[in-house]
N, C-alpha and C positions, 0 to 999 in steps of 0.2 A: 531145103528148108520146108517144115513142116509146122502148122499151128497145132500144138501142145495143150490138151485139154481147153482148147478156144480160150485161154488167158495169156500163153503166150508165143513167142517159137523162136528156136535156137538157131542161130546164125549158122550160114553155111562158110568154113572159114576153115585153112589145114593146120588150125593151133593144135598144140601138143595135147593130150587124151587128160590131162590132171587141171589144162586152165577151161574153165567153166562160162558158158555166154550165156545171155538171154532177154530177149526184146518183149513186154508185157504190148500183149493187143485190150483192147478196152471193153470185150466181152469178158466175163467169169467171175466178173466182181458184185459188189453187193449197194454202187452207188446209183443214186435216181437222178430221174429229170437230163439236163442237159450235160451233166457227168457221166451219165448210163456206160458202162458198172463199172470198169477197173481203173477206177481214179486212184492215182498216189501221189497228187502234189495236197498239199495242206493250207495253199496261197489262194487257190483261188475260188475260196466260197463252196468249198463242199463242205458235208457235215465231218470235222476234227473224225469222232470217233469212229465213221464210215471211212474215211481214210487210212486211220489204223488198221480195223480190220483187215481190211484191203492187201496192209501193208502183212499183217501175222499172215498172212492167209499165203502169199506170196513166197516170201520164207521158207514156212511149210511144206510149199507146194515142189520148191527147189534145194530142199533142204539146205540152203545156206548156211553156213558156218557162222554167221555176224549178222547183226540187222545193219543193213545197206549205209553206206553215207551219204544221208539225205543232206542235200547243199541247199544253200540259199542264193542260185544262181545270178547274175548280175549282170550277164552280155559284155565278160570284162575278158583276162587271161590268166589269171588267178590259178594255179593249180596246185592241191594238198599232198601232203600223205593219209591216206584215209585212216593211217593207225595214230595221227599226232593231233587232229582235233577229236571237236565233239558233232554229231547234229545240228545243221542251222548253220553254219560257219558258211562265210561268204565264199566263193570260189566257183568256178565253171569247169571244175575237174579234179580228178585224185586218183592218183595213183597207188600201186603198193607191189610188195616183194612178201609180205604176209600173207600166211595160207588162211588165218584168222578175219579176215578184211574183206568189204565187198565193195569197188568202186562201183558207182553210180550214177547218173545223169537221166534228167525228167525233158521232154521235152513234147512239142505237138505244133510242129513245121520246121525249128531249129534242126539241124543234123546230128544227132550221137554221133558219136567217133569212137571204138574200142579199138584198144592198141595190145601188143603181146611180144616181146619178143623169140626167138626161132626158141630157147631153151626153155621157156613157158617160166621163167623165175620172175617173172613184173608185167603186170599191167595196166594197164590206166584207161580210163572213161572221160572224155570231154565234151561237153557243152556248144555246140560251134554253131551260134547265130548268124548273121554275115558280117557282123560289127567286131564280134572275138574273132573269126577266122583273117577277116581282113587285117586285122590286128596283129595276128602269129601267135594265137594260142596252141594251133599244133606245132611249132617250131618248139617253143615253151614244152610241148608236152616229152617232143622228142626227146630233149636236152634234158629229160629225167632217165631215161636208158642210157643205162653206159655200154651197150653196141653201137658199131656202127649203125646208120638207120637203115642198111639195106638188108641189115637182120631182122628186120621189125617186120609184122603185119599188121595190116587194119583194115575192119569193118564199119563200113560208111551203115547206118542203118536208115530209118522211115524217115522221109523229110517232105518239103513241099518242093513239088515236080519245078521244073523247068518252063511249063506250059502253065504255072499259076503263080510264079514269083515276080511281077512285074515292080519293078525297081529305077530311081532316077539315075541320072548321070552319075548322082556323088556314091552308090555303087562300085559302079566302073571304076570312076578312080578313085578308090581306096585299093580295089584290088589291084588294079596297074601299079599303084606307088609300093606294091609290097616288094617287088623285087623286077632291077631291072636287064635281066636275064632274058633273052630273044627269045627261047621256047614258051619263058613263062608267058612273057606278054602276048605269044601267039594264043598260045591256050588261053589267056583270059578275054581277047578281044575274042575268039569262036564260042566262048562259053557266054556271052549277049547274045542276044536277040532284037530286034529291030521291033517295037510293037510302039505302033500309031509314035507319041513324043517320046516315048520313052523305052526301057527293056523289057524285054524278058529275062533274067536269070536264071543257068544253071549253077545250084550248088554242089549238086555231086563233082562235076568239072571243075568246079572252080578248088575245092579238097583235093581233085584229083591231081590240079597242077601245082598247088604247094605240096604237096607229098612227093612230086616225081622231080619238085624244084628242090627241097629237100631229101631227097635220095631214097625215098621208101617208095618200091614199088611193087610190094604185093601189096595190092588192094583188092577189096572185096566187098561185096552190096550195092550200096548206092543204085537199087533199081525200084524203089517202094517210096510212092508219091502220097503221105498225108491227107494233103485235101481230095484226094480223086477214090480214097479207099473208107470214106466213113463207118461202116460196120467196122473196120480193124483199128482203126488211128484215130487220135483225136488232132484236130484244127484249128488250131486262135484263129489262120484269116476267113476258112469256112465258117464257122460258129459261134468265134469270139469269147462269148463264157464257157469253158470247156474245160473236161482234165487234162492229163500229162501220162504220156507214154512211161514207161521206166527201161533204158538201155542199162546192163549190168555187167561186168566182167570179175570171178575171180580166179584163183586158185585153190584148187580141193588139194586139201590135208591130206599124208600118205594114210 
């Protein structure tokens, strides 16, 4: 993995040479103040036009086949076809099988998820706060691939570390209640941590044991902590008024 003209860098991942990744870092854009530069969500008080250009510029820079499907994210499990709505469409994910198409997801301590499977003909971009993940929006997203899931890969990308996600009990058991499989609930009782009343949270672990509770086990990322990387990431719990990363997946056209 390498930062790509300091606006973004491509996933280190052995998807097939024609599906396309890319994680924007928050240098190389053109927004101020507490957005400082490469904001692309439109929600949260940056200037509309400053976020388009953002957004052309982006595009451009990855020569994209489509302009992205920007979602109107929800913390839900909601997932599209990114070729059957429009921008704005409520959803924490979308998928596609169209080389015309960009899945998309914004986030700044939520985890991106890009998905692909072994033939590089679909991929999908999800949303996964710990309210959808705890939920089974990767389950959801799985059950959009008509492979098995141990033909699939994913890329966990920048999230908020383990060391800065302190979380209460009702946490825990959400994620306990997802499945009552003895590895699972191993992996989610070692993915706490014991801090003063309450947790610490891993979210990459905790991806990691719905993915391997559902059967996908190549995984990959999951080592780039948001709040601990300010020059690169933006942080709602660091900074609170902040922009949004953009995690990306498609398919390039022969």
């Amino acid at each position: 993995m390498s930062d790509s003209v300091n606006s973004y860098f491509t996933p280190d991942w052995p998807v097939p040479a024609h599906v396309k990744s890319a994680i924007t870092l928050r240098s190389g854009g053109i927004s101020e103040g507490t957005y400082f530069s490469n904001n692309f969500a439109t929600h949260v008080g940056d200037d509309p036009a400053v976020v388009d250009a953002n957004r052309r510029e982006l595009k451009a820079l990855l020569t994209l086949p489509a302009e992205p499907l920007w979602l109107e994210q929800v913390h839900g499990t909601d997932l599209v076809d990114a070729k059957s709505v429009s921008a704005g469409h409520r959803a924490d994910g979308s998928y596609s099988s169209d080389s015309s198409a960009v899945c998309a997801v914004l986030t700044a301590d939520c985890l991106p998820i890009l998905l692909c499977n072994c033939q590089g003909d679909k991929v999908a971009a999800v949303h996964a706060g710990w309210r959808g993940l705890a939920a089974g929006i990767l389950a959801k997203a799985i059950s959009r691939f008509s492979q098995n899931a141990d033909q699939l890969m994913v890329y966990l990308g920048p999230a908020i570390g383990a060391t800065e996600f302190i979380v209460g009990d009702e946490v825990k058991t959400a994620f306990l209640q997802y499945s009552p499989e003895i590895d699972y609930q191993r992996a989610v009782e070692a993915a706490f941590y014991v801090y003063e009343d309450r947790f610490r949270a891993d979210l990459f672990a905790l991806a990691r044991a719905q993915l391997s509770c559902l059967g996908v086990h190549a995984v990959y990322g999951g080592d780039l902590c948001t709040v601990r990387n300010p020059s690169r990431f933006y942080s709602f719990r660091r900074d609170v008024q902040t922009g949004r990363n953009a995690s990306l997946i498609w398919i390039a056209g022969g």
